[in-house]
N, CA, C and O atoms as CSV, one atom per row, in Angstrom:
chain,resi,resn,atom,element,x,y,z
A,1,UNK,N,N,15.188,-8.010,-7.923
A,1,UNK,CA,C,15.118,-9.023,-8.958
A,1,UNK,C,C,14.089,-10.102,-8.595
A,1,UNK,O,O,13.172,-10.488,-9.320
A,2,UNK,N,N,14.388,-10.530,-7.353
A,2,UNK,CA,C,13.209,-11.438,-7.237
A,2,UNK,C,C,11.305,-10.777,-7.693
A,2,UNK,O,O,10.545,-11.313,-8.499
A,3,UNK,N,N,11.022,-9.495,-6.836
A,3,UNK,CA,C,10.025,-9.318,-7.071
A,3,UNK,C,C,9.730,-8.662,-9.333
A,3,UNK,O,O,8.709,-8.251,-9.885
A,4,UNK,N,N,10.494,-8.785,-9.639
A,4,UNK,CA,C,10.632,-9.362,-10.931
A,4,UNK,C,C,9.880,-10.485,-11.777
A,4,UNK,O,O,9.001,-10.417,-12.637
A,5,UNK,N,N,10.784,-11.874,-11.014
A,5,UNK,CA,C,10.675,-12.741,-11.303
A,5,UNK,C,C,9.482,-12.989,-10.973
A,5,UNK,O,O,8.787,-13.280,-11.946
A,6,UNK,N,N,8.635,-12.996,-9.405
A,6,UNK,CA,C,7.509,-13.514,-9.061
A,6,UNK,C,C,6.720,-12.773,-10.366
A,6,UNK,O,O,6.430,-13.540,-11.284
A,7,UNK,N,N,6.350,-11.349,-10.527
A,7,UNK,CA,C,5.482,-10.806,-11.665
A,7,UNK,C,C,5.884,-11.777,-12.965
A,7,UNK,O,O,4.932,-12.466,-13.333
A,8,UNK,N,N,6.745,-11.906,-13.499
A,8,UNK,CA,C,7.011,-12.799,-14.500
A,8,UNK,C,C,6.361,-13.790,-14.546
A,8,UNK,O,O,5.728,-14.116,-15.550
A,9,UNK,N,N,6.404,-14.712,-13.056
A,9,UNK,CA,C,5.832,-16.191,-13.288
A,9,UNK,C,C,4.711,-15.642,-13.021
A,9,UNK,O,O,4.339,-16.621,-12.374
A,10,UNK,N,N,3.981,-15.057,-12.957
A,10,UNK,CA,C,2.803,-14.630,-12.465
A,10,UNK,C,C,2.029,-14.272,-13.915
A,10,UNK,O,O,0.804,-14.346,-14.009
A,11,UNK,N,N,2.805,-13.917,-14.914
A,11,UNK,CA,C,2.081,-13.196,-16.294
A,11,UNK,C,C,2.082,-14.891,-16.659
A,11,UNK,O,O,1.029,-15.483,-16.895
A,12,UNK,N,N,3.550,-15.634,-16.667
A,12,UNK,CA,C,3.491,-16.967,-17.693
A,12,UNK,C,C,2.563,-18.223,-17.413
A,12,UNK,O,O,2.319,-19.214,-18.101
A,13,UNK,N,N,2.100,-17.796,-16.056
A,13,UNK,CA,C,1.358,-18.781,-15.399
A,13,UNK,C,C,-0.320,-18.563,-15.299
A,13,UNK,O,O,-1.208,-19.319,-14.906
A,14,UNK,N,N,-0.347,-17.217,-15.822
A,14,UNK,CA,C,-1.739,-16.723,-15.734
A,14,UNK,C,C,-2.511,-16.608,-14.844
A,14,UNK,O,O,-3.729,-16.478,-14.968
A,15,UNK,N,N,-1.815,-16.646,-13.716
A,15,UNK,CA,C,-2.338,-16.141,-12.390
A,15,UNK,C,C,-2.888,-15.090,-12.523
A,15,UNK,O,O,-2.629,-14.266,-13.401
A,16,UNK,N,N,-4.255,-14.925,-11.106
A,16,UNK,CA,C,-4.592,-13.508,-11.397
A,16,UNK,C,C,-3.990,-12.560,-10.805
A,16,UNK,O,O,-3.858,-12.491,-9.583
A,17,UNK,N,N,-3.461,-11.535,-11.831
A,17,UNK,CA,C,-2.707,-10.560,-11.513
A,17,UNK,C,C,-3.433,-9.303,-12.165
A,17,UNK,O,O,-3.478,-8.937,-13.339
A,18,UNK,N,N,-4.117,-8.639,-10.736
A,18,UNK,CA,C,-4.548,-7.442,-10.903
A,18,UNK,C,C,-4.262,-6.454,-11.181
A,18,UNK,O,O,-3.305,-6.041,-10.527
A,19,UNK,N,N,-4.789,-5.537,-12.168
A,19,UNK,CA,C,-4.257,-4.210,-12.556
A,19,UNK,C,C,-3.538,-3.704,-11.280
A,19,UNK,O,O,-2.333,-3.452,-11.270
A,20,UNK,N,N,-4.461,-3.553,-10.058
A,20,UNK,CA,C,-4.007,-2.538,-9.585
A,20,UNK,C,C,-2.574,-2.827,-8.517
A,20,UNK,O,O,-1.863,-2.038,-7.895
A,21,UNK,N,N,-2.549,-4.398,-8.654
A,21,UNK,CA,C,-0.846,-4.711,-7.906
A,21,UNK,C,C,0.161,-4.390,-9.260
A,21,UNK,O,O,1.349,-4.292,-8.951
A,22,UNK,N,N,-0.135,-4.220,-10.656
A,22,UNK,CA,C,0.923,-4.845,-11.676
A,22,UNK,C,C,1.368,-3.541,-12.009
A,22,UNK,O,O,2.586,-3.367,-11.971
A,23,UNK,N,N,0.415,-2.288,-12.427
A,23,UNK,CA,C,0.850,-1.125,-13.019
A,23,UNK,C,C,1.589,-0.054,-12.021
A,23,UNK,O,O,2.610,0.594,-12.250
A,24,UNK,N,N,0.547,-0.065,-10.526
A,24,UNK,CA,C,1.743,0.973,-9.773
A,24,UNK,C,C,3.317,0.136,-9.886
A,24,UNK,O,O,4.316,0.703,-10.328
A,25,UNK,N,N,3.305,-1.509,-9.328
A,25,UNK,CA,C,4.510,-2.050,-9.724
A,25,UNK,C,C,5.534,-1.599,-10.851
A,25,UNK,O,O,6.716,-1.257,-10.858
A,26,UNK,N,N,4.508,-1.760,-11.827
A,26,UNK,CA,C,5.612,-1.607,-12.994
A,26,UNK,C,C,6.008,0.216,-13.205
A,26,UNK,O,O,6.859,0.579,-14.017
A,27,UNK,N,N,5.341,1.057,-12.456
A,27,UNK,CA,C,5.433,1.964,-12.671
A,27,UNK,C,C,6.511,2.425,-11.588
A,27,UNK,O,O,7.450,3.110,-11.995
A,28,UNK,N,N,6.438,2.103,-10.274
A,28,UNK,CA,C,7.294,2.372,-9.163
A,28,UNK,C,C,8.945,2.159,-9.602
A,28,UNK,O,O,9.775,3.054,-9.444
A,29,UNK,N,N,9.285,0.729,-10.216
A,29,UNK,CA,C,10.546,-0.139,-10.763
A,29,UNK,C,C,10.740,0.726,-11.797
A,29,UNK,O,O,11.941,0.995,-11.774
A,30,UNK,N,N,10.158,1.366,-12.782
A,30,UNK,CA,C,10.511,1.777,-13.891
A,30,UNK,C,C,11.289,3.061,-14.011
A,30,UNK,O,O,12.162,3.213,-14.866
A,31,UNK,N,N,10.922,4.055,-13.062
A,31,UNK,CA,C,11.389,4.893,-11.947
A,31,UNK,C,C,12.642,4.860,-11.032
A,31,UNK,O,O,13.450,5.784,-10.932
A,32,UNK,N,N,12.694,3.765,-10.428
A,32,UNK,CA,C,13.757,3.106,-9.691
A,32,UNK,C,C,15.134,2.549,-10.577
A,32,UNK,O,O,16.263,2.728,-10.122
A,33,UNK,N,N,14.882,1.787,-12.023
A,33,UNK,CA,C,15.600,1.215,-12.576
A,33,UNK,C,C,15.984,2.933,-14.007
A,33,UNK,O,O,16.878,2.557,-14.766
A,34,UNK,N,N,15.599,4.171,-14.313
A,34,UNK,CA,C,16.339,4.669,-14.489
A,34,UNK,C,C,17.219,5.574,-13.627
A,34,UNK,O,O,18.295,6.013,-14.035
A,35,UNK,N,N,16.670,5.858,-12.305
A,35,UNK,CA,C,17.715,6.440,-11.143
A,35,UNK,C,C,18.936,5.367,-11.065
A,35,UNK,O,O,20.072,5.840,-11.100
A,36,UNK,N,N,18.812,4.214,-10.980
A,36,UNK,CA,C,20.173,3.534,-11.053
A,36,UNK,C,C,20.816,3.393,-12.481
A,36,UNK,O,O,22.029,3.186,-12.508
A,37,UNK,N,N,20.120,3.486,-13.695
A,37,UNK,CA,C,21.086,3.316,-14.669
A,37,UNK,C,C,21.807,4.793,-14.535
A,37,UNK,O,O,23.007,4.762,-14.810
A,38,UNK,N,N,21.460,5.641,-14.288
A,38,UNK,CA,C,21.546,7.147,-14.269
A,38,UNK,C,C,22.618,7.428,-13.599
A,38,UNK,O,O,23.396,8.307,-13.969
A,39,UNK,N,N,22.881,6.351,-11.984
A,39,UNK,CA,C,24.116,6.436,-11.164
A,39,UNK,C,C,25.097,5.827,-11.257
A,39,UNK,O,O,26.214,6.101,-10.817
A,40,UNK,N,N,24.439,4.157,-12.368
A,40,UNK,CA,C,25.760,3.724,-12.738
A,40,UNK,C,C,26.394,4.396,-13.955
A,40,UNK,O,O,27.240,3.832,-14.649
A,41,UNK,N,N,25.852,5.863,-14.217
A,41,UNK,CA,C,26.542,6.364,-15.819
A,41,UNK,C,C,26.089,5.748,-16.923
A,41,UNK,O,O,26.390,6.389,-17.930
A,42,UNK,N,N,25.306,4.470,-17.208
A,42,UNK,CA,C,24.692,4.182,-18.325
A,42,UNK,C,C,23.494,5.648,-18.959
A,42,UNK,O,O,23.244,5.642,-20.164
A,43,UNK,N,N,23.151,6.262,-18.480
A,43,UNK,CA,C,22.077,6.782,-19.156
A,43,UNK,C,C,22.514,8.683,-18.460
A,43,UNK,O,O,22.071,9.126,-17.401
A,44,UNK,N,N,23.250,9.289,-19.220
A,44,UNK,CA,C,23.972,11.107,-19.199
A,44,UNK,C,C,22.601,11.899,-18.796
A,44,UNK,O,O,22.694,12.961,-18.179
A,45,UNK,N,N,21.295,11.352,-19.164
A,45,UNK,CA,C,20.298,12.902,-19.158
A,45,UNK,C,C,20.031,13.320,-17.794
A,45,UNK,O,O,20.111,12.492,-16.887
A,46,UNK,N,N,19.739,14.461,-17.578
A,46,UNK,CA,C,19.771,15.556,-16.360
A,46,UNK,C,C,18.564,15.290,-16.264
A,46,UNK,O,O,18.449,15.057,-15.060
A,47,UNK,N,N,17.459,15.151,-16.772
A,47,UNK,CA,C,15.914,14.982,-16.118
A,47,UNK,C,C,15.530,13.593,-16.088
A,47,UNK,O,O,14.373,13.369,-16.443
A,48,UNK,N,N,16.406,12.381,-15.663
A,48,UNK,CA,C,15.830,11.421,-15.162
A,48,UNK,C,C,14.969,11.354,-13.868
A,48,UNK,O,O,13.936,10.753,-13.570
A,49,UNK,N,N,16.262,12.680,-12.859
A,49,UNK,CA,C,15.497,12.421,-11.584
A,49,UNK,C,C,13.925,13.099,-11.928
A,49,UNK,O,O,13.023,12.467,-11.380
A,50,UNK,N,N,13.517,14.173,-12.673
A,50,UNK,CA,C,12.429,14.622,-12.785
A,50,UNK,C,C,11.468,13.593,-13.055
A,50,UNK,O,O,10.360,13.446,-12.540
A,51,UNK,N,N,12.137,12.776,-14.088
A,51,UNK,CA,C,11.294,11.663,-14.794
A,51,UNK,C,C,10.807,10.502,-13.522
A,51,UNK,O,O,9.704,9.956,-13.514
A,52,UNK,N,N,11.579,10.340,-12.778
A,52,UNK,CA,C,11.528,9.349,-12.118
A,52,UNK,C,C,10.525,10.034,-10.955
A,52,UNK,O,O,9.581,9.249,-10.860
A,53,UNK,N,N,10.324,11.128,-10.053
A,53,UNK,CA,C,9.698,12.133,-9.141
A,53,UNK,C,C,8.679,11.735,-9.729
A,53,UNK,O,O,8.068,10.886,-9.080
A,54,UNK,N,N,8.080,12.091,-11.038
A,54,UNK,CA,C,6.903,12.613,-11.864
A,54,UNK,C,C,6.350,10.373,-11.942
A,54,UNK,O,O,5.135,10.190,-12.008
A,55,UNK,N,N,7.093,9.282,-11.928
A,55,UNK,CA,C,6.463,8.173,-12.375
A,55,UNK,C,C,6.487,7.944,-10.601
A,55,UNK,O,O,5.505,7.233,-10.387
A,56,UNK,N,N,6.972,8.150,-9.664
A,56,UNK,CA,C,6.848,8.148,-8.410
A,56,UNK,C,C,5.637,8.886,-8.114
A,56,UNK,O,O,5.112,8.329,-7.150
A,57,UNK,N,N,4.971,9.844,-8.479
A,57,UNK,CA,C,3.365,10.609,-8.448
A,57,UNK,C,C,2.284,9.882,-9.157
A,57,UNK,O,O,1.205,9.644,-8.614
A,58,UNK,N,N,2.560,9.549,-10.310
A,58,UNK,CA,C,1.989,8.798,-10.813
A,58,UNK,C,C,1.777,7.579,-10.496
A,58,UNK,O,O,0.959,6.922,-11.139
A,59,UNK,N,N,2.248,7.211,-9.781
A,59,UNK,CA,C,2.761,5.521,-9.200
A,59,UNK,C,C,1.623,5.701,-7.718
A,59,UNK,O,O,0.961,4.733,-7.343
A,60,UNK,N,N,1.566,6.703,-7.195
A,60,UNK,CA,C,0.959,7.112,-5.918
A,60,UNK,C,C,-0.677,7.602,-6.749
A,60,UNK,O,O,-1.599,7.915,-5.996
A,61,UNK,N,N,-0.791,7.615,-7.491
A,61,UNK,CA,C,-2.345,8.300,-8.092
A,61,UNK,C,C,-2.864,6.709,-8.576
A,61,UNK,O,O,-4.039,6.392,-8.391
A,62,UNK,N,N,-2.389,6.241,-8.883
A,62,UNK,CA,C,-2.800,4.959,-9.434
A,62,UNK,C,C,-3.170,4.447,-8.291
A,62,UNK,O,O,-4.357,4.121,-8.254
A,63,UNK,N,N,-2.436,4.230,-7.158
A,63,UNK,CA,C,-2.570,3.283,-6.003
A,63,UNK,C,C,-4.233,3.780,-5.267
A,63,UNK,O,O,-5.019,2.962,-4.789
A,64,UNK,N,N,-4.483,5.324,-5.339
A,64,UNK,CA,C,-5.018,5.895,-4.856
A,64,UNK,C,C,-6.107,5.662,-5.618
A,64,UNK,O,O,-6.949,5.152,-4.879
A,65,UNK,N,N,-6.583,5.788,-6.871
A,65,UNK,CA,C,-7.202,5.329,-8.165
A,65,UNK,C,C,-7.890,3.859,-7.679
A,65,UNK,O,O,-9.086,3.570,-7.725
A,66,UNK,N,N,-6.806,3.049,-7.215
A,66,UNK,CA,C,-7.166,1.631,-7.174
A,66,UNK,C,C,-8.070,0.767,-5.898
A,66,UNK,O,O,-8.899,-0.137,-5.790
A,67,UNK,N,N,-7.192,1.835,-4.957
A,67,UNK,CA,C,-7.768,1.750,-3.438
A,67,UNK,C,C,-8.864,2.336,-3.398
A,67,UNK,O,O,-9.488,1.961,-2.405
A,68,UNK,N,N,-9.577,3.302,-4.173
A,68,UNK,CA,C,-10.927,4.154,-4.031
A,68,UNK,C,C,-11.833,2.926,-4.725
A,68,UNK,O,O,-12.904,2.713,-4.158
A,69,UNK,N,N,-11.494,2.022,-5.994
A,69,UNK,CA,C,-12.157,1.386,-6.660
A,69,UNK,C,C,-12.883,0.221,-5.832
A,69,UNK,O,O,-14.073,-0.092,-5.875
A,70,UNK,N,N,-11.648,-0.448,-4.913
A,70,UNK,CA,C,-11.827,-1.763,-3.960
A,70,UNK,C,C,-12.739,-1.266,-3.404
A,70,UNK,O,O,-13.824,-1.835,-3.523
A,71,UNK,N,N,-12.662,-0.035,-2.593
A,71,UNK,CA,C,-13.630,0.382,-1.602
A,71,UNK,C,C,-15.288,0.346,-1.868
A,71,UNK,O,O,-16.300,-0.151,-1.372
A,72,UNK,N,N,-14.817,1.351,-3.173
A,72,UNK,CA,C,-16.326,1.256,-3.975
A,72,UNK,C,C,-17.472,-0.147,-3.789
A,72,UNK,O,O,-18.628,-0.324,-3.402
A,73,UNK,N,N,-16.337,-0.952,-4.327
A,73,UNK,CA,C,-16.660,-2.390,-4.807
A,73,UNK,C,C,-17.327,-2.663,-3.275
A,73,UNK,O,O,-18.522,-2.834,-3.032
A,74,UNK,N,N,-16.560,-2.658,-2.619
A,74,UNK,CA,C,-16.788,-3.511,-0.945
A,74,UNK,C,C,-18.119,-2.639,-0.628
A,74,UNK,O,O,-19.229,-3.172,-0.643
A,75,UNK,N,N,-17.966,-1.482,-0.386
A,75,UNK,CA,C,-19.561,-1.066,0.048
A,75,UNK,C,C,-20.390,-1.258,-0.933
A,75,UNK,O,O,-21.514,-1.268,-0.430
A,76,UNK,N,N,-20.479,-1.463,-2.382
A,76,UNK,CA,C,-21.294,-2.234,-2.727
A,76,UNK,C,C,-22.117,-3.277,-2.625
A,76,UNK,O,O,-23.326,-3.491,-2.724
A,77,UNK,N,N,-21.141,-3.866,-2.400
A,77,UNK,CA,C,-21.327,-5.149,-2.325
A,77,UNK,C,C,-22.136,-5.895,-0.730
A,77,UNK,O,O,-22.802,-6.911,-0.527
A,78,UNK,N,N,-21.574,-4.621,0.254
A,78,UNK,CA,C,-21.922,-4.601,1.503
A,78,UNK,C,C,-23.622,-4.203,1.580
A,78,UNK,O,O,-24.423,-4.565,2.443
A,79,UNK,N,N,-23.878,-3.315,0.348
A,79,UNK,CA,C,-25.244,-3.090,0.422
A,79,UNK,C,C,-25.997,-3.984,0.274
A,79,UNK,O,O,-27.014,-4.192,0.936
A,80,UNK,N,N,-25.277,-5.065,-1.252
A,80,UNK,CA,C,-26.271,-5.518,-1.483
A,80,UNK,C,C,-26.746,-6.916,-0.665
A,80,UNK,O,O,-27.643,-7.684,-1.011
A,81,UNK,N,N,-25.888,-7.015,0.509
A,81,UNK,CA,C,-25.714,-8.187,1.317
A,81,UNK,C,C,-26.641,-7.889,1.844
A,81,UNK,O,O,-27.583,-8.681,1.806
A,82,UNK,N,N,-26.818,-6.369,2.710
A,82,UNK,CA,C,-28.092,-6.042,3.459
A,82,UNK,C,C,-29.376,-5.709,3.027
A,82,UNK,O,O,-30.377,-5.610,3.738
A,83,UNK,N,N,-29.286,-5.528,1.727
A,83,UNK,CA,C,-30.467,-5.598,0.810
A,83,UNK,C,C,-31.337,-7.390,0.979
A,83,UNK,O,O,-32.494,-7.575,1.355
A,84,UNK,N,N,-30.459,-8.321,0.622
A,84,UNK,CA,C,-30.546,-9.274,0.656
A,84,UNK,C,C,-31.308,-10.103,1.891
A,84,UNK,O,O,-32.180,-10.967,1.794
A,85,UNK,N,N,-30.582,-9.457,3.273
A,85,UNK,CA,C,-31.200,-9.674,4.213
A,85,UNK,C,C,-32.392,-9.367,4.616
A,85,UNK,O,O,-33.050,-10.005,5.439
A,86,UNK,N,N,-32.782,-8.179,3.940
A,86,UNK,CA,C,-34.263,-8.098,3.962
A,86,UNK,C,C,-35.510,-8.794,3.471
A,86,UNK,O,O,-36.692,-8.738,3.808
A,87,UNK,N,N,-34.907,-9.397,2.653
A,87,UNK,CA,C,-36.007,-10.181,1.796
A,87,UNK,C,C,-35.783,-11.580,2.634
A,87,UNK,O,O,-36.440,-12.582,2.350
């Protein structure tokens, strides 16, 4: 619940909140919160756990998605520092 709340004040406050901390987030919890409605008996269907496996992969492709992007960015950016130094 808390890490909830921080994303919450984080949308109402307009902090920057990066794609790539907000969606695996919301995707990891979303996953997590039907395996527990599922155990407290709120929610009967037999392919939650599938559902939840399959947003747990997805949750891991994104991260992977996101971490390739930073990288990108950084040796970019690393070039153009040493580009820079040349002149």
């Amino acid at each position: 619940m808390f890490f909830y709340g921080v994303f919450i004040f984080t949308l109402v406050k307009k902090i920057n909140n990066y794609p790539f901390y907000s969606i695996p987030f919301l995707l990891g919890n979303s996953g997590n919160l039907l395996l527990n409605l599922r155990v407290l008996g709120l929610i009967k269907l037999d392919s939650i756990i599938q559902l939840s496996v399959l947003l747990a992969v997805i949750e891991i492709a994104v991260y992977v998605y996101y971490l390739s992007h930073i990288f990108r960015e950084s040796v970019k950016n690393q070039a153009e520092k040493l580009e820079n130094l040349g002149f």
